[in-house]
DRENMI-172296 format. One record per residue (C-alpha): x, z, y. Coordinates in Angstrom, 3 decimals, padded with zeros to 6 digits. Each point is the difference from the previous one (the first is absolute). Example, Ala and Ser with C-alpha at 12.3 -4.5 7.8 and 13.67 -1.06 7.14 Angstrom:
BEGIN
u, w, v
012.300, 007.800, -004.500;
001.370, -000.660, 003.440;
***
This chain:
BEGIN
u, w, v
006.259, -029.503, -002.493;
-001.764, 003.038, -001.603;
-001.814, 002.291, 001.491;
-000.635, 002.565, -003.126;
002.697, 001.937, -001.779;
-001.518, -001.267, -003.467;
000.780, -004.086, 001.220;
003.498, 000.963, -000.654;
-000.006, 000.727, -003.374;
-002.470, -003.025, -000.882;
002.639, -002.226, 001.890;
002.990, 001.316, -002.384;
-002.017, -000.457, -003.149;
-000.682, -003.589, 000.876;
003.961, -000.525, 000.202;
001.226, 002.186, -002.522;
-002.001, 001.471, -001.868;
002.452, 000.469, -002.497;
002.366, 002.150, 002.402;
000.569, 003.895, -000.644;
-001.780, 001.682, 003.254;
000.425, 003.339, -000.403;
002.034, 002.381, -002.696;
000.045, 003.734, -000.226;
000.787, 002.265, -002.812;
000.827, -002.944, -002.292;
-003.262, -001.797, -000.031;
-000.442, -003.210, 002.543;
-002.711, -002.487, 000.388;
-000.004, -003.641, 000.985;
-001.681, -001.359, 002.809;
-002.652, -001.228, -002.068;
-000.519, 003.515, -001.666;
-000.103, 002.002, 003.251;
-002.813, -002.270, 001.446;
-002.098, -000.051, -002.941;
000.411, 003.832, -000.813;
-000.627, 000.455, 003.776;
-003.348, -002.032, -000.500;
-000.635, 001.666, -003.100;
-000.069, 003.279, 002.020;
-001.812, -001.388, 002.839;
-002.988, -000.514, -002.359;
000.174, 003.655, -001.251;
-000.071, 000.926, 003.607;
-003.293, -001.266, 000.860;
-001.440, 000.371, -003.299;
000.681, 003.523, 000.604;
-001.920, -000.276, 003.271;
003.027, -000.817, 002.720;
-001.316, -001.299, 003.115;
001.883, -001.734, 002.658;
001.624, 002.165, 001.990;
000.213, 003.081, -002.498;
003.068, 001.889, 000.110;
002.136, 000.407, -003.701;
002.854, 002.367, -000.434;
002.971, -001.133, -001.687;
001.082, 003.212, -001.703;
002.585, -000.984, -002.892;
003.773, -000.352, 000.297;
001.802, -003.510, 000.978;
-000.528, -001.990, -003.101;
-001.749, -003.809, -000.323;
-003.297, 001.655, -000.332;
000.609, 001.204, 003.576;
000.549, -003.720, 001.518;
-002.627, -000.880, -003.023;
-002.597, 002.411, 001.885;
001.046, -001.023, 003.886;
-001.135, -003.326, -000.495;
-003.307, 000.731, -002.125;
-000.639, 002.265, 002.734;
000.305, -002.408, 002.292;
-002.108, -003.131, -001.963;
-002.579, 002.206, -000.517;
-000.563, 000.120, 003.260;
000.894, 003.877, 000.670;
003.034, 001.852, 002.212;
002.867, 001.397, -002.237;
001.161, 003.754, 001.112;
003.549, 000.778, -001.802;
-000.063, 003.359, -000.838;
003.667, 002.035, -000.560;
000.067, 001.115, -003.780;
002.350, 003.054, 000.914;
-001.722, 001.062, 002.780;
-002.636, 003.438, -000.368;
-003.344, -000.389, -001.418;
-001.261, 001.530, 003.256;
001.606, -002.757, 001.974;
-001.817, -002.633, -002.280;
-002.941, 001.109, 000.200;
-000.304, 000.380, 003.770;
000.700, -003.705, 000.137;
-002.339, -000.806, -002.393;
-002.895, 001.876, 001.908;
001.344, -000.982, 003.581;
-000.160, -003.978, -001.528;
-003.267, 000.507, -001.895;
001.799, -001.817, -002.587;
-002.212, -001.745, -003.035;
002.396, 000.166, -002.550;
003.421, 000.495, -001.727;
002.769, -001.998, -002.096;
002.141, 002.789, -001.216;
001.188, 002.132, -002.835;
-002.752, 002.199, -001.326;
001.571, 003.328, -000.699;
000.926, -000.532, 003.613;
-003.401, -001.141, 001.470;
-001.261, 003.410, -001.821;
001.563, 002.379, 001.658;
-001.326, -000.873, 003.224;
-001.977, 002.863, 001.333;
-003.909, -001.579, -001.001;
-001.645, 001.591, 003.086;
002.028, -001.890, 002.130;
-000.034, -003.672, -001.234;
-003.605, -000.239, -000.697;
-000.282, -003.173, 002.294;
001.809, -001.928, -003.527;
-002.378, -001.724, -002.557;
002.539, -001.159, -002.047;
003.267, -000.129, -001.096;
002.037, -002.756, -001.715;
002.776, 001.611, -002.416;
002.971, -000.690, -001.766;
001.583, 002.067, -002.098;
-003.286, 001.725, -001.053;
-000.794, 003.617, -001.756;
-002.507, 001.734, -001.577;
000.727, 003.511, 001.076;
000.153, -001.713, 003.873;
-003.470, 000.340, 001.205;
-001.695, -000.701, 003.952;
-003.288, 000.370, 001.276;
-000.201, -003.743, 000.279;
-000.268, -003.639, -002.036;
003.061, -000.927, -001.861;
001.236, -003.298, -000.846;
003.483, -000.498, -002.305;
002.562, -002.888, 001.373;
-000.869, -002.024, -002.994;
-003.795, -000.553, 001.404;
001.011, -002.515, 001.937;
000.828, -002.552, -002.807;
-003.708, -000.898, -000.874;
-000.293, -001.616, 003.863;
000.731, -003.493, 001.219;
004.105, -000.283, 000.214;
-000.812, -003.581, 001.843;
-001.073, 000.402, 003.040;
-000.940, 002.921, 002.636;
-003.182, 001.586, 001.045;
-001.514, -001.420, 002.684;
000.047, 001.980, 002.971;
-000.065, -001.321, 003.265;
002.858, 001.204, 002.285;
001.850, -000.611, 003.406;
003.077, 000.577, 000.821;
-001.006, 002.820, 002.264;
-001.158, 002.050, -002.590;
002.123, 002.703, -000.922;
001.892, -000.220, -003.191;
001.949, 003.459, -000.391;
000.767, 003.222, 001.891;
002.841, 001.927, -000.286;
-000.138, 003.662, 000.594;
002.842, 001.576, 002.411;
000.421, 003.432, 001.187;
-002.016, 001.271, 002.944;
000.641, 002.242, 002.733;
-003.292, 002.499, -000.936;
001.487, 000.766, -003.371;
-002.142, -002.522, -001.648;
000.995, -003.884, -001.062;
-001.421, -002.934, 001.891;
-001.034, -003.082, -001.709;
001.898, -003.398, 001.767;
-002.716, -002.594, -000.149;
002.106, -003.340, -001.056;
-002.241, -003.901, -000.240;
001.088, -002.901, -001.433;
000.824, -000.949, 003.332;
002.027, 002.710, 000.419;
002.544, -000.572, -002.866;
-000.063, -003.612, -000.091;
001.427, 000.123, 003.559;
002.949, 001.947, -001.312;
000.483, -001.385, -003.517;
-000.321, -004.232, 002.050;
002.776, 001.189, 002.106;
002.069, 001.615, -002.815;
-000.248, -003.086, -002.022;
000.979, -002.496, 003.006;
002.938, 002.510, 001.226;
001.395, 000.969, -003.601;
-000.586, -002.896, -001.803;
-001.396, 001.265, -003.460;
000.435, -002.477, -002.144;
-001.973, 000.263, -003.896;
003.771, 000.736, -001.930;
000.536, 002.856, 002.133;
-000.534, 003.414, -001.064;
-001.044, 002.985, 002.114;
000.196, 003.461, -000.662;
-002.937, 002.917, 000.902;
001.788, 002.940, 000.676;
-002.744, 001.384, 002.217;
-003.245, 001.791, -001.732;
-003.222, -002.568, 000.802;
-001.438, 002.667, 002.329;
002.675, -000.577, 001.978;
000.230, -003.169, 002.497;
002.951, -001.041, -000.762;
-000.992, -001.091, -003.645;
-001.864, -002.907, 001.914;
002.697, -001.825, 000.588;
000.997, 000.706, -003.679;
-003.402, -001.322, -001.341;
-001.444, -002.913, 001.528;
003.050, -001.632, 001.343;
001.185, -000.469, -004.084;
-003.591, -001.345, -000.948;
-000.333, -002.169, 003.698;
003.526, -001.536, -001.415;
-000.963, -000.198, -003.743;
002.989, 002.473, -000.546;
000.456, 002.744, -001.906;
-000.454, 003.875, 000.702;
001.825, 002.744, -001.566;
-001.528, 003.573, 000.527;
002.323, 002.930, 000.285;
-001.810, 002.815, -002.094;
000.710, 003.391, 001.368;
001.928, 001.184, -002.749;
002.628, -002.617, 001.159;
-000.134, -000.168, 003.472;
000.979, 004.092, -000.001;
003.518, -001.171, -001.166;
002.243, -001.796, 001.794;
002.290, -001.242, -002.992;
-003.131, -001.136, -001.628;
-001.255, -002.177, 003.425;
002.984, -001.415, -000.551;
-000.009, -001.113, -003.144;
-003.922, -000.945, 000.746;
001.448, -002.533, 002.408;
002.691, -001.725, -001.947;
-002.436, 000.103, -003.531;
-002.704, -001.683, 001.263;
002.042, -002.344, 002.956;
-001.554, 000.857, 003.020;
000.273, -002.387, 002.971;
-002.590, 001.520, 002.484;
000.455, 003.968, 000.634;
-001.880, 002.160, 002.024;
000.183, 003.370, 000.400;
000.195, 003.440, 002.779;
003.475, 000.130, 000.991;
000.441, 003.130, -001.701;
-000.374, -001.213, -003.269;
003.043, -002.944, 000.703;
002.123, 003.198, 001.232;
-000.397, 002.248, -003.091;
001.195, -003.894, -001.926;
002.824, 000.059, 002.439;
001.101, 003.715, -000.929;
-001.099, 000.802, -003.487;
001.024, -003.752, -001.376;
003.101, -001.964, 000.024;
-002.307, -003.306, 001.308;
003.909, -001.981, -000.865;
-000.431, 000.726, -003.740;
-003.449, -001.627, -000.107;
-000.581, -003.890, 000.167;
-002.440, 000.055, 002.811;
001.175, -004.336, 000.340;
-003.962, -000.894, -000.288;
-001.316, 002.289, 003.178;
-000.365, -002.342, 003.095;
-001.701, 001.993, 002.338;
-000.899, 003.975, 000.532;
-002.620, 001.301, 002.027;
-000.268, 002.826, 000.968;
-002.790, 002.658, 002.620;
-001.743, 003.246, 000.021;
002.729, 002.011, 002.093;
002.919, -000.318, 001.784;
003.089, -000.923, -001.693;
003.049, 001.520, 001.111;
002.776, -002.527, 001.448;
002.810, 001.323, -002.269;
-001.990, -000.983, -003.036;
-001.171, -003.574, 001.130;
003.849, -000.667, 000.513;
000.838, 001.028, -003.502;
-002.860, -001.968, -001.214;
000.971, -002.910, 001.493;
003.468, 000.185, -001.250;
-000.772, 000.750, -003.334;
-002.957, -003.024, -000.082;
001.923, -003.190, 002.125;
-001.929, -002.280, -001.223;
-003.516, 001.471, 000.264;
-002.301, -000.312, 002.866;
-001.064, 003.617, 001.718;
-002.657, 000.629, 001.962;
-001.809, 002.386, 001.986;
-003.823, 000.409, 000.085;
-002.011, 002.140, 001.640;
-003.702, 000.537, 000.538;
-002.673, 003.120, -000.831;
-002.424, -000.237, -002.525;
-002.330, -001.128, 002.482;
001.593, -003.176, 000.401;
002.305, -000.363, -003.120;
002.936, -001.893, 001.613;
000.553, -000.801, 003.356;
003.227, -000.481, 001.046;
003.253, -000.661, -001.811;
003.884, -000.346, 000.652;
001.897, -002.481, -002.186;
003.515, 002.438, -000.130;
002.761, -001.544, 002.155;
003.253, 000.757, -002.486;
002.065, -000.858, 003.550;
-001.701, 002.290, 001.916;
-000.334, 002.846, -002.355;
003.626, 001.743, 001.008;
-001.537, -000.343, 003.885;
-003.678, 001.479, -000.420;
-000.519, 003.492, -000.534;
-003.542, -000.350, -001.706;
-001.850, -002.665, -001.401;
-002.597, -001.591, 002.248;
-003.357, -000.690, -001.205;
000.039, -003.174, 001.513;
-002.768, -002.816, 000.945;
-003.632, -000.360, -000.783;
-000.802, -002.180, -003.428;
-002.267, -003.130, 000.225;
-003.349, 000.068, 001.536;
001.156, 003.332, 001.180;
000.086, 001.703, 003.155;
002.076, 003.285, 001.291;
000.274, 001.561, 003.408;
000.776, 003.309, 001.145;
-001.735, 002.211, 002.329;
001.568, 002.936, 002.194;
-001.274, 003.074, 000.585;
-002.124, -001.792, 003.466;
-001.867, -001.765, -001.901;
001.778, -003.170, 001.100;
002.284, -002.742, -002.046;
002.941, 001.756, -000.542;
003.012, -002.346, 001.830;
002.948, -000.762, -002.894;
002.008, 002.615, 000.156;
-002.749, 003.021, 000.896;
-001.716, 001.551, -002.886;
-003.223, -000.497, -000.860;
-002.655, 000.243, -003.132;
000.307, -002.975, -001.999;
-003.504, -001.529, -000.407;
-000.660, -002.863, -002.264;
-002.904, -002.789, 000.107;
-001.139, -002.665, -002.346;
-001.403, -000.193, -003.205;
002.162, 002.614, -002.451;
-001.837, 002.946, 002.090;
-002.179, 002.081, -001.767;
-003.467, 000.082, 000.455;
000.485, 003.895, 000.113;
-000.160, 003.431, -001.733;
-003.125, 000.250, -002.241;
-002.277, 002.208, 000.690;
001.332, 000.662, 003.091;
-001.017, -001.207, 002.806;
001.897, 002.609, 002.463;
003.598, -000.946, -001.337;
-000.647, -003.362, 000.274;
-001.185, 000.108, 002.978;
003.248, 001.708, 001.444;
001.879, -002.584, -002.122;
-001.230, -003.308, -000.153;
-000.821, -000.731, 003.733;
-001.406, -002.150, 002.215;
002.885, -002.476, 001.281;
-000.233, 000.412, 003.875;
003.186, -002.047, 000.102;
-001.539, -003.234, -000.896;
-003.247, -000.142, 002.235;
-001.153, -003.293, -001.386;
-002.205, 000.975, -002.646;
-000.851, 003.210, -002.364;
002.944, 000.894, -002.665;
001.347, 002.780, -001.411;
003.558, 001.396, 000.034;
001.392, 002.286, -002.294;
002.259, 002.996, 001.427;
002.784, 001.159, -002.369;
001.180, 003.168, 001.913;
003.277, -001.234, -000.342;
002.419, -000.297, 003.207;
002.179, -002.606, 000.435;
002.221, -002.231, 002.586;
000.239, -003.317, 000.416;
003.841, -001.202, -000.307;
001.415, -002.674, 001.977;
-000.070, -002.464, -002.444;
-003.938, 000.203, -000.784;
000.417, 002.468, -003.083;
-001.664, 003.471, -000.009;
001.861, 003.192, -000.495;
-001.857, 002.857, -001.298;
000.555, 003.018, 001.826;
-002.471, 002.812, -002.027;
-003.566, 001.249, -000.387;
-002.144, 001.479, 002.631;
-002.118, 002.016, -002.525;
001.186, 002.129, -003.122;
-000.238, -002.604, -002.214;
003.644, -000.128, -002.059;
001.389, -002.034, -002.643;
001.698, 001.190, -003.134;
001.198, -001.859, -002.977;
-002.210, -003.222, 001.673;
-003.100, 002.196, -000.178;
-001.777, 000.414, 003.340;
-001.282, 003.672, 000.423;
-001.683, 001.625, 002.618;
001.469, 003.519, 000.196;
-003.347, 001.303, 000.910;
-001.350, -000.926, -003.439;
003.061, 002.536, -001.564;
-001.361, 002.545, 002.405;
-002.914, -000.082, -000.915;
000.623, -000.121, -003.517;
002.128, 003.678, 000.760;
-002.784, 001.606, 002.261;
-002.738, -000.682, -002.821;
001.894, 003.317, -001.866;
-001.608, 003.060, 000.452;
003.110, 002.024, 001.124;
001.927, -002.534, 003.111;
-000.850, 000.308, 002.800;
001.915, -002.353, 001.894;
001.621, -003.307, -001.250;
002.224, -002.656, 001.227;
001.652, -002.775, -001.900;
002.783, -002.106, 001.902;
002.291, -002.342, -001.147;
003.776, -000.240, -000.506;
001.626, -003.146, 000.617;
001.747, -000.730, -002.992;
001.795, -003.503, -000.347;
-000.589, -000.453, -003.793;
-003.763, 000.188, 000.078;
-001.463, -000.189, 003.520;
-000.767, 003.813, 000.520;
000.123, 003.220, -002.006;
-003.074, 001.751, 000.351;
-000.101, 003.533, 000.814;
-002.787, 002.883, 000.914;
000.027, 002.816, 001.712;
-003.002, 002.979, -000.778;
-000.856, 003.528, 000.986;
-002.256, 002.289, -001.805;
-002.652, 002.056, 000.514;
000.240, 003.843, -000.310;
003.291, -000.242, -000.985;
-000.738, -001.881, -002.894;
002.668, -000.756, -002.790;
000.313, -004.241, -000.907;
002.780, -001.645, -001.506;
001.485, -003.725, 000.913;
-000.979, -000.545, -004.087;
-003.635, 001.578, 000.586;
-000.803, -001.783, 002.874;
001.598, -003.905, -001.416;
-001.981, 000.779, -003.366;
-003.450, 000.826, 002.485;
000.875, -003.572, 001.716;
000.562, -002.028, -003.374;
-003.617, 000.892, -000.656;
-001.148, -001.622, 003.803;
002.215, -002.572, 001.217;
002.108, -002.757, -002.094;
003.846, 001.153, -001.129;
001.516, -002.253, 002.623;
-001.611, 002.253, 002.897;
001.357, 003.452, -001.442;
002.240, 001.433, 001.901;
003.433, 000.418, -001.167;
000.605, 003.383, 001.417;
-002.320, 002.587, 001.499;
001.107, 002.329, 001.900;
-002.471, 003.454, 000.217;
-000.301, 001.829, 003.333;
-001.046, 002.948, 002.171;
-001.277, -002.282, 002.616;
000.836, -003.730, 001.482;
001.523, -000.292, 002.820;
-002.409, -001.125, 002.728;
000.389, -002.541, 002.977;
-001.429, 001.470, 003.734;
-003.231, -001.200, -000.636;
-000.181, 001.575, -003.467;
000.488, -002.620, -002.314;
002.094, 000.288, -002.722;
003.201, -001.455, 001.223;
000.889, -002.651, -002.809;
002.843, -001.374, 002.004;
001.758, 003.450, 000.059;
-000.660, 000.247, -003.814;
001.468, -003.558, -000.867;
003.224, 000.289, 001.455;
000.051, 003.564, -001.538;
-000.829, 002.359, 003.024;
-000.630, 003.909, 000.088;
-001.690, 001.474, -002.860;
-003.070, 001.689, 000.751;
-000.394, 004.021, -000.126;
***
């Protein structure tokens, strides 16, 4: 059984090596290419100075050089941080500082205009695409270095499979991102269970429609190479376009598709799914926000002879439940539960006592076992409010992880999920803390108050929308104030409108009153 990310990839090459493992913008590699590039890059790593441990952002578009540079990351003995190409430079850079990452694999025009003050922890950077006229304040190294090191084997660097291999930024409630910390351990738990329960098989082919720095592209990843399949990556220019997803998925034959629900509704409304040959998909996966009953129906009729399911789980835990979709109980259920806990998995719920929640009360949904995160890094505070001592097992010391999510248990042992108990939100699968938008708004010079809620929308989750008042009378626009966020926080978290006031309305104790402003109360004077 292995116990480090990088065993599965050496497993595949051993069977067949002369498989395609992942293809992107028309280039692919073979099994046997991706693990000796990967070692080729794993060399560079520590020739550069990499030390086990070290944190590397991944700071380049979906392409093979970005499942090239996960697992040369990862055999050289260092954690991988993906990094989101379209979000703000200022963004970047406060995850490279709050990491204290080592290096870079990116594009170098790209990887210059990071603001040099504030990435000075970096020593090097590895680069593709490389210019003269792109300069930074630290060692350079082109893509094509890598070819002068040993393609046969990896470095060797001692590792367990509780070190960590990657962390995944999400949106945080202070208006600044917190860093997931994700082990071997971690995502082998999910990706065992996904390959037991799905049944990836090395002729199937999977699609990544998610961006790497987003969990979902787990799945995507490591489930093709545990199987010896083949991955497809979905470059942004595609996945934008609904007509062109389709096509994606009928060129290139995917069996294995998993997605937000969102993205499966625009297919269902922008595309005629009927007029594409879709005979080779098997099963579709899909998590990351609720997906609105109406639309599962019509997926299911329009798919009979695929599989659906239903996953759910934070970041924290990647997935930890899921609800294989009952077609004969679909015209009876009015959402979609979220079902039972995966292998070597464990979720209860707690009420508001601090007791077991009985099936049928709501509670927190808690889960145990060895997908929880080791915690927030650099943070010992958050972690400590979220990965917590589990009182409810009094045998010995472990950790539980609590998702803030609250649920019921249904009479037949599946979970429904009832809502959040903080502001966290999802839209278009993202999850996004409406705090970090706020914060984002009351960085301008000229609001004084802000408030971002969200708008239930069943296409994409929630439609985000802020509310801000001004000091002295001061004149913003909705376009001023989106173009001041696009600068701060990434273009999923802008808000679609915002609305400019007097005032906010307030609740008795003087809070702004958020619930009056999301179901579209008084306007302030």
């Amino acid at each position: 059984m292995p116990y480090l990310l990088t065993q599965l990839l050496a497993e595949s090459v051993q069977r067949y090596p002369d498989n395609a493992a992942v293809c992107a913008r028309g280039k692919s590699l073979t099994y046997s290419e991706l693990e000796e590039q990967s070692n080729q890059l794993a060399h560079l790593l520590r020739a550069r100075g990499l030390k086990n441990g070290d944190r590397v952002g991944l700071y380049l578009p979906k392409s093979v050089e970005s499942v090239v540079s996960m697992f040369g990351v990862l055999k050289a003995g260092g954690v991988y941080v993906p990094l989101d190409p379209q979000a703000p430079a200022q963004r970047i850079a406060y995850i490279i500082a709050n990491c204290a990452m080592t290096a870079l694999i990116g594009n170098a025009e790209q990887i210059a205009g990071l603001p040099a003050a504030e990435v000075k922890c970096l020593r090097f950077a590895v680069v593709a695409n490389d210019s003269p006229n792109a300069s930074c304040a630290f060692e350079r190294v082109t893509w094509e270095a890598q070819a002068k090191y040993p393609a046969g084997h990896a470095p060797d660097s001692p590792r367990v499979t509780t070190d960590l291999a990657y962390m995944l930024y999400t949106s945080g409630s202070t208006g600044t991102p917190k860093g997931v910390m994700l082990s071997h351990q971690n995502a082998l738990t999910f990706v065992q269970w996904c390959a037991e329960k799905f049944q990836i098989r090395s002729d199937d082919r999977l699609s990544n429609h998610a961006p790497l720095h987003f969990d979902l592209s787990v799945f995507d990843i490591y489930n093709a190479i545990e199987a010896g399949a083949t991955v497809h990556l979905i470059s942004n220019e595609i996945s934008l376009f609904p007509k062109s997803v389709a096509h994606f998925i009928e060129k290139n034959e995917i069996t294995v598709w998993y997605s937000v629900p969102s993205a499966l509704v625009l297919l269902m409304l922008h595309v005629d799914l009927k007029a594409h040959d879709l005979s080779k998909l098997r099963t579709v996966l899909f998590a990351g926000e609720v997906f609105p009953i109406k639309y599962v129906r019509q997926l299911a009729e329009l798919l009979p002879q695929v599989e659906l399911y239903n996953l759910y789980g934070p970041t924290e835990t990647n997935v930890c439940t899921y609800y294989p979709v009952d077609r004969a109980a679909l015209p009876t259920l009015d959402r979609l539960p979220i079902g039972k806990a995966c292998a070597n998995t464990e979720v209860f719920a707690v009420d508001e006592q601090d007791q077991l929640a009985p099936p049928g009360a709501a509670g927190e949904l808690w889960v145990r076992g060895p997908s929880v995160t080791p915690g927030y890094w650099g943070d010992a505070e958050k972690t400590k409010k979220s990965v917590v001592a589990n009182r409810f097992q009094p045998f010995f010391e472990e950790k539980a992880y609590r998702t803030g999510d609250i649920v019921t248990l249904l009479p037949d042992g599946n979970y429904d999920f009832l809502g959040r108990r903080d502001s966290m939100v999802k839209s278009r699968g993202y999850r996004i803390e409406l705090g970090d938008i706020e914060a984002a708004l009351l960085s301008h010079a000229g609001v004084k108050e802000a408030a971002a809620v969200a708008i239930p929308d069943d296409e994409i989750g929630a439609r985000l929308k802020a509310f801000v008042s001004t000091h002295n009378g001061n004149s913003l626009t909705q376009g001023e104030l989106q173009q001041y966020c696009a600068a701060r926080i990434p273009k999923y978290m802008i808000p679609e409108q915002i609305e400019v006031r007097a005032d906010l309305p307030k609740t008795s104790t003087g809070k702004v009153d958020r619930v009056l402003l999301a179901a579209g109360g008084a306007r302030g004077c």
